[in-house]
VMD Tcl script that draws the C-alpha trace (Angstrom):
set ca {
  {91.01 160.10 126.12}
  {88.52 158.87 123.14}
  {86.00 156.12 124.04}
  {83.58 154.81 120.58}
  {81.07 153.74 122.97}
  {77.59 155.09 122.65}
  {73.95 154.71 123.50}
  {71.51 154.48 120.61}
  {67.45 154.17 121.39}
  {68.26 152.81 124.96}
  {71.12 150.06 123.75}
  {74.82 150.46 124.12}
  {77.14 150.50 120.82}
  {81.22 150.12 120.47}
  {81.30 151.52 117.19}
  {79.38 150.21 114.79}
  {78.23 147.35 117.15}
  {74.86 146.70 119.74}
  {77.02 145.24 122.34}
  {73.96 143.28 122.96}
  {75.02 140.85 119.93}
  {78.40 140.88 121.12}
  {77.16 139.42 124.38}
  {74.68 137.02 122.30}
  {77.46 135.93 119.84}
  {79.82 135.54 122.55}
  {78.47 134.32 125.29}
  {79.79 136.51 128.91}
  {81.80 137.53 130.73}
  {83.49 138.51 127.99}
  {86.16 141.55 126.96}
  {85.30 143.96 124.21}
  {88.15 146.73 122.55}
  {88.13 149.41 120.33}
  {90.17 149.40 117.72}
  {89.47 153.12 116.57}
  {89.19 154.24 120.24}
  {92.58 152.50 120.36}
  {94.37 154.29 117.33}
  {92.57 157.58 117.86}
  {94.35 157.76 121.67}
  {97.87 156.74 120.56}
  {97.22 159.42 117.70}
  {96.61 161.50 120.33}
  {100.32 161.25 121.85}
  {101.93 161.92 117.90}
  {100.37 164.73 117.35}
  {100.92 166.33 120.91}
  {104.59 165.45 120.08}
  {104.69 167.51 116.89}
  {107.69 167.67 115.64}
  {109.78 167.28 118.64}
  {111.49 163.63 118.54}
  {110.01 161.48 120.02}
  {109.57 158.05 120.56}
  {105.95 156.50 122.09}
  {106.34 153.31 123.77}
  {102.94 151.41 124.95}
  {102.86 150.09 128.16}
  {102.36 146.34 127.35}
  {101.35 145.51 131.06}
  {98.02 147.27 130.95}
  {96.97 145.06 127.94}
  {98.89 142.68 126.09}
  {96.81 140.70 123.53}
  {98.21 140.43 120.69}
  {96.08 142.14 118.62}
  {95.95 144.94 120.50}
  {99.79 145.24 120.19}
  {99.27 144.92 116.18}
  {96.91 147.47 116.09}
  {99.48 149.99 117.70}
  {102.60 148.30 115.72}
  {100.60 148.95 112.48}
  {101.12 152.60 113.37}
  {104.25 152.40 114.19}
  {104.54 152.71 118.01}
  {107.43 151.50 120.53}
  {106.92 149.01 123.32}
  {107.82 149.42 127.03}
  {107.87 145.66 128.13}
  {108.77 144.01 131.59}
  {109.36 140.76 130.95}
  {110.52 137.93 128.16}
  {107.11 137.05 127.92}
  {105.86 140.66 126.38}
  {108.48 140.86 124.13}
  {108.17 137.72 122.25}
  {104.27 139.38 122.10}
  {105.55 142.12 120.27}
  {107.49 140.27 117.79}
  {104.47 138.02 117.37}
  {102.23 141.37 116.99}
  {104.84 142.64 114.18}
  {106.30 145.22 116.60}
  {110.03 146.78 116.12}
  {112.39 145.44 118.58}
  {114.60 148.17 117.87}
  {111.62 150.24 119.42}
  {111.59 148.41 122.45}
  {112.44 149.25 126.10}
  {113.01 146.69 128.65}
  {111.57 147.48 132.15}
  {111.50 145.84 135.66}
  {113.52 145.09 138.34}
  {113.87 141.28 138.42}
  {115.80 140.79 134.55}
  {117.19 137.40 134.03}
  {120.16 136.58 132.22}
  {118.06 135.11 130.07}
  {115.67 137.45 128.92}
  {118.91 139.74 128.79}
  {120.12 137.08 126.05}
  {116.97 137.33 124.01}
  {116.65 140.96 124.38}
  {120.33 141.47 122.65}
  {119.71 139.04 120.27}
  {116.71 140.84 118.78}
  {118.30 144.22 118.79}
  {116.19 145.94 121.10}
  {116.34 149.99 121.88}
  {117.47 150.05 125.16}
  {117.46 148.30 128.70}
  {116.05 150.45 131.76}
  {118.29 149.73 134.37}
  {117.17 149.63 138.22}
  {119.64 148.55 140.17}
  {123.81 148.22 140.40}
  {123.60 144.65 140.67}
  {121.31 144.51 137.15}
  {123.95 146.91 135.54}
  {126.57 144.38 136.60}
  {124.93 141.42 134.82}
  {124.03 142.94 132.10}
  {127.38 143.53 131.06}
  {128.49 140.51 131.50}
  {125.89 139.20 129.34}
  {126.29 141.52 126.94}
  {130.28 140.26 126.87}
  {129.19 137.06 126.78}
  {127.79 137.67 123.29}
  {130.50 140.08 122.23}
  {128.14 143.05 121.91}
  {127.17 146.15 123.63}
  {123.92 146.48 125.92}
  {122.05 150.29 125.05}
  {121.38 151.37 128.76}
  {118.68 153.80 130.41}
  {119.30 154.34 133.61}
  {116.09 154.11 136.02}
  {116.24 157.18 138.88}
  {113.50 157.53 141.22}
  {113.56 161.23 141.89}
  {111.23 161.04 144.96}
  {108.41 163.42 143.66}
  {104.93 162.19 145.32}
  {102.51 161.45 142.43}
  {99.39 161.78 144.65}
  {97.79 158.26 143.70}
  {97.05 154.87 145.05}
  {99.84 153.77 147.17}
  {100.27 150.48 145.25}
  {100.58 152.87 141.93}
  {102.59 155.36 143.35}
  {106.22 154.13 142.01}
  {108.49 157.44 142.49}
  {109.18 157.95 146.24}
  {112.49 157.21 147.74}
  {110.57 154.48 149.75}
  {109.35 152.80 146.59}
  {111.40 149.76 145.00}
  {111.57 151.29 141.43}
  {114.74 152.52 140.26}
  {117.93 154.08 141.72}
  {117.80 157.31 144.18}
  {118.30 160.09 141.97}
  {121.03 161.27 144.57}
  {122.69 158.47 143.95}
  {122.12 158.19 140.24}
  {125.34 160.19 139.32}
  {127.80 157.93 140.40}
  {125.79 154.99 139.17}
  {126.25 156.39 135.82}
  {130.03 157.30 136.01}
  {130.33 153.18 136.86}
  {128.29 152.39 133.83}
  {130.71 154.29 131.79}
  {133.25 151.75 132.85}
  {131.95 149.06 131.81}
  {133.30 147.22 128.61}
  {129.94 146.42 127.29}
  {127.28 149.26 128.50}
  {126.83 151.74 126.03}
  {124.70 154.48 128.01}
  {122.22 156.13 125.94}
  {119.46 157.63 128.05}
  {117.57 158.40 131.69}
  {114.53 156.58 132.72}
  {112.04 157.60 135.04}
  {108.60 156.51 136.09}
  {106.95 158.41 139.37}
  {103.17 156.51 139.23}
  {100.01 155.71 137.20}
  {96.58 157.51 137.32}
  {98.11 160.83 137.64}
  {95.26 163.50 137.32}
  {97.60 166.65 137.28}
  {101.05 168.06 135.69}
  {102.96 169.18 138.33}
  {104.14 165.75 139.37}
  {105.48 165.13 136.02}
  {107.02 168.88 135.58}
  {108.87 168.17 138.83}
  {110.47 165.29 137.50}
  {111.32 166.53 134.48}
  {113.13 169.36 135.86}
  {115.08 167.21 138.50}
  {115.99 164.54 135.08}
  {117.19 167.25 133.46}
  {119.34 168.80 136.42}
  {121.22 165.09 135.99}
  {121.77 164.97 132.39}
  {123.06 168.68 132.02}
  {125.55 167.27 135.28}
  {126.42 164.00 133.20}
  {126.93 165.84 130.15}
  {129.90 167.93 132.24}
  {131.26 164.73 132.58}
  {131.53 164.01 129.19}
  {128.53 161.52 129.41}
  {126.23 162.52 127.42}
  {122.54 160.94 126.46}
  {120.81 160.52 123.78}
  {117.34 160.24 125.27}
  {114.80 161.08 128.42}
  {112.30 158.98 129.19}
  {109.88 160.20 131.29}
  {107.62 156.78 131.80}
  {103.66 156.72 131.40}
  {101.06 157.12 134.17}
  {98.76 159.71 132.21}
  {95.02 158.99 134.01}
  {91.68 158.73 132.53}
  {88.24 159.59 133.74}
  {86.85 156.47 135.57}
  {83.93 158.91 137.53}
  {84.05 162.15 137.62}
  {88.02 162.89 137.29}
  {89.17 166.43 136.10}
  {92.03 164.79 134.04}
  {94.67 166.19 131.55}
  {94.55 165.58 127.86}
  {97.54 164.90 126.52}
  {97.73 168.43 124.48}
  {97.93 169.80 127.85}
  {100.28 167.93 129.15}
  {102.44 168.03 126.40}
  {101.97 171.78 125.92}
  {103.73 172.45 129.74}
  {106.38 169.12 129.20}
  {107.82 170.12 126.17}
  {108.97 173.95 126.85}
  {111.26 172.71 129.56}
  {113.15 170.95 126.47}
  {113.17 173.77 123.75}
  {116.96 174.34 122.78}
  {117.60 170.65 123.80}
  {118.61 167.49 121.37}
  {117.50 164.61 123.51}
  {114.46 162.43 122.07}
  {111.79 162.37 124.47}
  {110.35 158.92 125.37}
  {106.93 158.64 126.69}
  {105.46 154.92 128.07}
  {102.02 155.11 128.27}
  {99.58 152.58 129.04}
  {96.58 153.02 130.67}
  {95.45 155.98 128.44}
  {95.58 154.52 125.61}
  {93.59 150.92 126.32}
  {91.31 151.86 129.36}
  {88.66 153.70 127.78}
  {88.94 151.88 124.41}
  {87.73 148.62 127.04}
  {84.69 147.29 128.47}
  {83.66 143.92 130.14}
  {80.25 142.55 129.58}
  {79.01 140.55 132.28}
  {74.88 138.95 132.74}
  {73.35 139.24 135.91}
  {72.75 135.68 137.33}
  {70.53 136.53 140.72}
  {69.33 139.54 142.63}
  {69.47 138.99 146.44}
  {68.28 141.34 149.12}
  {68.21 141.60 153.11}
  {67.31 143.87 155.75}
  {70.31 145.40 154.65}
  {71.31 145.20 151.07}
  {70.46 144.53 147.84}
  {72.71 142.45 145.74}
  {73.20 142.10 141.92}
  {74.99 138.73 141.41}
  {76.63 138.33 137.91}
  {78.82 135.85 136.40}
  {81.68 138.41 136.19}
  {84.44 138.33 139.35}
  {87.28 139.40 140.64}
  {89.45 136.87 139.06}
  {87.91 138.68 136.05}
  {88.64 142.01 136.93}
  {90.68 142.53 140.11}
  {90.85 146.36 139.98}
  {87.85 146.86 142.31}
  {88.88 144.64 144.88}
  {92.57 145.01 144.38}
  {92.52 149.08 144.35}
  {89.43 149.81 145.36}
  {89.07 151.33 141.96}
  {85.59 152.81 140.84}
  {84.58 151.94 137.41}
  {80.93 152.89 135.91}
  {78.61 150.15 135.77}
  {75.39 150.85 133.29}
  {72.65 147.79 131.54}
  {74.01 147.47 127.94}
  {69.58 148.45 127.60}
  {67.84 150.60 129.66}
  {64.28 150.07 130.76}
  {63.06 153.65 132.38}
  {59.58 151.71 133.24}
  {61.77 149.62 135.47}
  {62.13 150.56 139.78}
  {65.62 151.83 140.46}
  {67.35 150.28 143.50}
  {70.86 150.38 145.15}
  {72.65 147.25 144.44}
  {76.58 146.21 145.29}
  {76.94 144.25 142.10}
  {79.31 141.29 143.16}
  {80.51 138.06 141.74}
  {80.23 134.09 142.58}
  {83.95 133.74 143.84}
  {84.18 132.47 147.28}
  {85.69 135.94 148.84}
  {84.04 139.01 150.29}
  {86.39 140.81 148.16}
  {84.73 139.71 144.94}
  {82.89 142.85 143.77}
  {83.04 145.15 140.73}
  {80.90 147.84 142.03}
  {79.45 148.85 145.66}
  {76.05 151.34 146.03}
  {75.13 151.38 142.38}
  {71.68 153.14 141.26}
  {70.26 150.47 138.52}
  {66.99 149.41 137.06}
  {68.02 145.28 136.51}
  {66.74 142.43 136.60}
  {67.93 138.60 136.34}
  {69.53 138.25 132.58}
  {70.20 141.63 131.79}
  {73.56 142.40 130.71}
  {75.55 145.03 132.25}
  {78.57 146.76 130.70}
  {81.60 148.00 133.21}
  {83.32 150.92 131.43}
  {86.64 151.62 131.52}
  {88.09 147.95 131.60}
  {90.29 148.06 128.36}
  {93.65 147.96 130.79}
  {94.68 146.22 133.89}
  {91.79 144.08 133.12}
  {92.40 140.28 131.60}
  {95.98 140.94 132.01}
  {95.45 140.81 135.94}
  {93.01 137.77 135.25}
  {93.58 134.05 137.18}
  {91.84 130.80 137.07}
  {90.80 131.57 141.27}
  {88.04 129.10 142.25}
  {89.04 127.32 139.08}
  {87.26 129.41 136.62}
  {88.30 129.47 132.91}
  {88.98 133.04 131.48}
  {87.07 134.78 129.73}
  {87.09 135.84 125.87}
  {88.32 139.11 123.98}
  {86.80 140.70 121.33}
  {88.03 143.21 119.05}
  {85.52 145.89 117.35}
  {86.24 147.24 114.21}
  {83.86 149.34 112.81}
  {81.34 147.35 111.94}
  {83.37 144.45 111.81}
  {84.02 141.65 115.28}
  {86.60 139.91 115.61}
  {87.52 137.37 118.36}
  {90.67 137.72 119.84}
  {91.05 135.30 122.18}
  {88.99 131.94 122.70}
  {87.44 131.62 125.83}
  {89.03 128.97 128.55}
  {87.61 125.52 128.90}
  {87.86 123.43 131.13}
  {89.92 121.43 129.72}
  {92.19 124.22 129.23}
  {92.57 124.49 133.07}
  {94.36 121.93 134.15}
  {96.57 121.93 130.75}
  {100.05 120.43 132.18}
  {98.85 118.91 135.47}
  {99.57 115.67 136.08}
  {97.60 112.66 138.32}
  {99.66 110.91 140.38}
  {100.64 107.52 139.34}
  {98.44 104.69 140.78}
  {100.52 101.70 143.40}
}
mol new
graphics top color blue
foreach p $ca { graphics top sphere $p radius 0.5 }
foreach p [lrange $ca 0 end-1] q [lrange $ca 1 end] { graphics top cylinder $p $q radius 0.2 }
display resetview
């Protein structure tokens, strides 16, 4: 997937920008986007799609910001959402409700409420009991909830187990074995109007044939729902497209759309794609200075003011992301440093055996960090988030203010004093 970032007489640009005045104007840790590495990736899914229908819905859990969901409402993409929270995001970013599909497993009556009330595309449905309440809700208001049905179809995506999401032993979604009679219940129901199958098997996924296999076992249940005079309207195959964080061999999405799409020639069903991480991660960085270097018999450590509440990915997943100095300095002795943060944890690190030429100040740049970065942030050790930026061309824009401290204990209270 497209990055904009580049290295220019030893200093690192985002564009049109030396994220060295980024880090300057801003202060770090901060979060810096591309906006044109951002459009030219969900590009990227349109024209794979040609002229099939289709309908791209970003992931709003790998990056929510607001701005980042303008940039892809401006050109005109759905929304895959999990929770009240992200959709009242996309109506704030401009987004189309009515290009909206509501995810997760937990759905309050609530958020059911506000989801019918704004018209949205269709509810993914991952359970019996959900499918229950929905319809009630939806009674309650007198209208009819659009349904996608979630099936797991246990194919193994081959990735982290905490990203892995289709395997019968996974909490996602309904066993596809299962999924037929689920559906013939739906179409029971007074107020579930069934328009679609769901389906999400992982993230990071680095080859095709996970995806193929779904696809093939998806369509086995619609052509057997469609016998039973059920028939849908659309197939949503999820996200979980990977990027290169090291030295992946991933798939572009021409490729992967050029083996997906022949298994639905001479078929009317829209195709819905969710992805996330391939469209933000790359288009991402995090700047972060380097406070102290520390060394014993055994190690050499790069201290910076960056940490895991900042980006949990390393410690969380284990996750490798490139680490480089936003300048190089060749005159400069390279050593092997596990760059790690000031939070209280042994888990607080962002990179382990890294080859750099630093010293105190510099700032370094971890690649990669555009999703499943501030989203996953916290206020651990009571330390204020950090702030976003958003380069456009040669334009910056800040997109969210820095934390202060006052900021952290917003809504706490003292206890009153006998």
């Amino acid at each position: 997937m497209h990055t904009t970032i580049n290295r220019n007489n030893g200093d690192l640009f985002m564009e049109d920008i030396a994220l060295n005045d980024i880090a300057d104007q801003f202060g770090t840790p901060c979060y810096v986007y591309s906006k044109r590495a951002i459009e030219l990736n969900y590009d990227a899914y349109v024209a794979a799609m040609g002229d099939y229908p289709h309908l791209v819905c970003y992931a709003v859990k790998s990056n929510s910001n607001i701005a980042v969901l303008q940039t892809l409402a401006a050109l005109g993409a759905g929304f895959d959402i999990v929770s009240i929270g992200e959709l009242e995001r996309v109506l704030m970013a401009g987004g189309d409700p009515n290009k909206v599909v509501f995810s997760g497993l937990a759905k309050t009556a609530d958020e059911m409420s506000r989801a019918l009330e704004v018209g949205i595309h269709c509810f993914n449905i991952e359970s019996e009991s959900e499918l229950v309440l929905l319809n009630a809700t939806a009674a309650s208001l007198s209208v009819n909830a659009p349904v996608s049905i979630r099936v797991n179809p246990d194919v193994d995506a081959k990735t982290h187990p905490y990203i892995s999401t289709g395997l019968k032993e996974d909490k996602f979604g309904i066993d596809i074995n299962q999924a037929l009679g689920v559906y013939e219940r739906a179409a029971q129901m007074d107020n579930i109007n069934l328009i679609g199958v769901d389906c999400h098997i992982g993230s990071q996924l680095t080859e095709v044939k996970p995806f193929l296999d779904a696809m093939a076992r998806l369509l086995i249940l619609v052509d057997q729902l469609s016998e039973r005079d059920i028939p849908l309207a659309h197939i949503d195959i999820g996200g979980g497209l990977g990027v290169r964080y090291q030295d992946e061999q991933t798939l572009s999405v021409g490729d992967y759309m050029a083996e997906l799409l022949p298994l639905l020639a001479q078929r009317g069903e829209t195709l819905i794609l969710e992805p996330g991480r391939s469209i933000t991660a790359n288009a991402g960085v995090l700047l972060t200075h380097v406070q102290y270097l520390k060394s014993n018999d055994h190690k050499n450590f790069a201290i910076v003011n960056a940490a895991m509440n900042d980006m949990l990915r390393p410690s969380l997943y284990q996750a490798w992301m490139d680490i480089q100095p936003i300048s190089t300095h060749p005159d400069r002795e390279e050593r092997i440093y596990d760059v790690v943060g000031p939070v209280c944890e042994s888990g607080d690190f962002l990179g382990k055996d890294r080859i750099l030429s630093i010293s105190e100040g510099d700032c370094l740049c971890l690649f990669s960090a555009g999703s499943y970065g501030f989203v996953m942030s916290s206020n651990y050790n009571s330390r204020p988030r950090v702030a976003e930026i958003m380069v456009a061309g040669e334009q910056v824009h800040l997109i969210r203010q820095r934390e202060t401290l006052r900021d952290l204990v917003r809504g706490e209270q003292l206890l009153p004093v006998n």
